[in-house]
N, C-alpha and C positions, 0 to 999 in steps of 0.2 A: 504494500500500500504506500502510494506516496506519501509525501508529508502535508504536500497541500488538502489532500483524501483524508488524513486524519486528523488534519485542522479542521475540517468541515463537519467531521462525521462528528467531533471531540465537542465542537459547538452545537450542531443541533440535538446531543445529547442531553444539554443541558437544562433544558425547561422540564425533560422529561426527568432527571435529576431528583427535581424539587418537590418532594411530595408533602401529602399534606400533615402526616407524620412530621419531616424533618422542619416545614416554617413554621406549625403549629406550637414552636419554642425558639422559635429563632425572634430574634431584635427586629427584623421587617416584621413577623409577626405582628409584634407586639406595636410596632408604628402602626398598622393595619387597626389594631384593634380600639389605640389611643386615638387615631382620628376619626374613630367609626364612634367612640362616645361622646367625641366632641361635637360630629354633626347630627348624635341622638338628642345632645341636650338644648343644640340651638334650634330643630326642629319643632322640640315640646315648648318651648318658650317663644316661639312664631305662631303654635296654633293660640295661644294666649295673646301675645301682641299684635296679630291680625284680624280682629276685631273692631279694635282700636280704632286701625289706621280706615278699615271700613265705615264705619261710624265717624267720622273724622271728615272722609271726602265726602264732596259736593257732586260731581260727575258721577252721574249715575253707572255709566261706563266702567268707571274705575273703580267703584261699589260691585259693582257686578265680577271683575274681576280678580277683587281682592280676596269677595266669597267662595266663588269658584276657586282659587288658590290654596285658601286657605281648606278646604274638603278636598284637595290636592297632597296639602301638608297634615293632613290625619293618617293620609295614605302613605306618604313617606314615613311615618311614624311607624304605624304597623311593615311596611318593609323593612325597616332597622330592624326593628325587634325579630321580624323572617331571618335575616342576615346573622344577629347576634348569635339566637338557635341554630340556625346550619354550622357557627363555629363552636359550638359546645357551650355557650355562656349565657348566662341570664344577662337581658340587657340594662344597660347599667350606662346614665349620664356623666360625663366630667363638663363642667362650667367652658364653656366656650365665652371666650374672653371677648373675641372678636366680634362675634353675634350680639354681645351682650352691651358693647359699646354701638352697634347699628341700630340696635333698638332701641336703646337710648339718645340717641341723634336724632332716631326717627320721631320720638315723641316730644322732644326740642323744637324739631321742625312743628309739628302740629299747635303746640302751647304757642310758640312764638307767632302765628300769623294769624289772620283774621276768621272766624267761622265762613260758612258758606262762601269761601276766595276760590276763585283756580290758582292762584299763585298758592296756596294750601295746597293744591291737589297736585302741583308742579312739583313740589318741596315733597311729598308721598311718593309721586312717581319716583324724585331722584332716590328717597330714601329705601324704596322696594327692590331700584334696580340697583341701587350697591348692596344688599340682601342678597338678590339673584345671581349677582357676578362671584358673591362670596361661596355661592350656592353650588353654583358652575364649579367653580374651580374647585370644590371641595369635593363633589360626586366624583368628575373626572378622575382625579388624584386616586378617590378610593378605588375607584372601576380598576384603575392601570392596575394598583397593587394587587387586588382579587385576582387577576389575570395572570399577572406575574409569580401566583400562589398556587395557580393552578383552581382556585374558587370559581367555576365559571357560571354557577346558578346566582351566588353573590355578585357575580359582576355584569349579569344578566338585570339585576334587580336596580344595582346603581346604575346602570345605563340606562332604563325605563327612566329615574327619579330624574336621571342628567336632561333625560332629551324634554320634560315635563320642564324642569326649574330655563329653560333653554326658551322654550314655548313661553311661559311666563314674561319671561323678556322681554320678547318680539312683544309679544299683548301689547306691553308697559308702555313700548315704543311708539305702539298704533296711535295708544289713546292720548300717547305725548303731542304726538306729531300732526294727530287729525284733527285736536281740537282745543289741549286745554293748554298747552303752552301757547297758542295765538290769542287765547281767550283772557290767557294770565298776562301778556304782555300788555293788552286792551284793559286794564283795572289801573 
């Protein structure tokens, strides 16, 4: 066998390597499982502070789709807890520091402007889609590592939630762009 033949064979052995035995106590493991409580705990604390932000907007549009998100984000909840279970663990929150500072901004933004404004429902929008970008990036991250672990039901389930908080987005954008930031500019 040449050398380049068993550099290739020596790499594609690799993933097959990694069973769920050996990351099951491995340090990625344990990243895996550290960011997977981090974005249980910011989820339970979304289905709490998306209420709020609903009850807050004026745009019936962005009322409508922060309900709809938020029975988006019950169902991300119960996928974590699927997730947790397929790794063996009860599921279990660690404080997400960063969610917890977003939500906080977000209800800054709400106290700070006027009731019934679109510049209130501008200041929601911005504060939903740095929620959703944090969102994004954090499904993703988890998805690659499920994969990288060989979990591929787990990272069947984060890439549902990725391509949903993804969708969210886009919404966020529509109802930016089609109405209430020209509406909020107009006050």
């Amino acid at each position: 066998m040449s050398r380049t033949t068993t550099k290739t064979a020596s790499i594609a052995r690799k993933p097959a390597q990694r069973s769920r035995e050996l990351m099951s106590n491995s340090k990625f493991h344990e990243l895996f499982m550290d960011e997977l409580k981090d974005i249980y705990w910011a989820e339970k604390n979304l289905v709490k502070a998306l209420p709020r932000m609903q009850k807050a907007a004026t745009s019936e549009d962005l009322k409508d789709a922060i309900g709809h998100h938020l029975e988006e984000t019950k169902i991300h909840v119960a996928r974590l807890e699927d997730i947790f279970e397929m790794m063996g663990k009860k599921a279990q929150a660690k404080k997400c520091e960063a969610m917890e500072g977003l939500i906080r901004e977000a209800q800054r933004g709400v106290d700070d402007t006027e009731e019934d404004s679109m510049v209130r429902d501008a200041g929601i929008i911005i504060s939903a889609q740095k929620v959703e970008h944090y969102e994004i990036s954090a499904y993703g991250s988890l998805r690659t590592l499920a994969n990288v672990m060989g979990h591929a039901d787990a990272a069947e389930l984060l890439e549902q939630t990725l391509e949903e908080e993804k969708h969210a987005d886009s919404l966020l954008t529509e109802i930016a762009e089609s109405t209430v930031n020209d509406e909020a500019a107009a006050e």
